[in-house]
N, C-alpha and C positions, 0 to 999 in steps of 0.2 A: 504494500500500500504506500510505502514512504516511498519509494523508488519513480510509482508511477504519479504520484503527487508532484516530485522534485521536477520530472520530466512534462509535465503538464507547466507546471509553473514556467521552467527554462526556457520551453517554447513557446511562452506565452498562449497556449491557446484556452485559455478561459477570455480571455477578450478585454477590454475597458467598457463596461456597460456598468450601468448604478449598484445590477444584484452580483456585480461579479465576487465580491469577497464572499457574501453569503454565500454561492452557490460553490465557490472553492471549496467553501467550509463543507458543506452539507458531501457534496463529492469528495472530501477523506473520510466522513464518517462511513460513508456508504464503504468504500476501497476498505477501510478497518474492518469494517463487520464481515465483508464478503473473505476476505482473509481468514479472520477468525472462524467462518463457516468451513471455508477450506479445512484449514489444521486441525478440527475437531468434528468432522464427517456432520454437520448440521447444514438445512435446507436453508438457502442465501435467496431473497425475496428483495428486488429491490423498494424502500421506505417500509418494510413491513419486518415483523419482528423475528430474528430465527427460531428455528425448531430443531430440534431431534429429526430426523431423515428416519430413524428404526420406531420410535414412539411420539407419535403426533400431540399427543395429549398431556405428554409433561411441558410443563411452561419451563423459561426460561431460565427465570431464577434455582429454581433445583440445575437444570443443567451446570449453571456457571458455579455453584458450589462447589460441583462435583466436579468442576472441571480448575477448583479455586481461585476463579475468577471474579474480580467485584463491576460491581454495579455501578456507572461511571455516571453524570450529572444527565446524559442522556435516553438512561433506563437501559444502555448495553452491556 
């Protein structure tokens, strides 16, 4: 996610437009989570929350316990 952040950024291609830091922002959360779904076999949704891929019905917070991961200011 950092790598392809660094390189979005180097190339400039988010643009100069009003929402572009916002939309930066929001486009590494996204890059983090989709990461995070890689390395720990969980279903990557983009703006929606992941899952367990083998058990649909556990929420996420049990997952990232288990996984000892905490809860970051936006609910990932």
């Amino acid at each position: 996610a950092i790598s392809i952040c660094d390189t979005i950024v180097r190339l400039n291609l988010v643009g100069k437009f009003s929402g572009s830091l916002s939309h930066m922002a929001n486009l590494g959360r996204e890059l983090e989570k989709a990461e995070i779904a890689l390395k720990h076999g969980l279903e990557y949704k983009q703006d929606e929350p992941l899952i367990n891929k083998t058990n649909k019905s556990n929420n996420l917070m049990r997952q990232m316990k288990q996984m000892k991961l905490k809860e970051d200011e936006f609910g990932w």
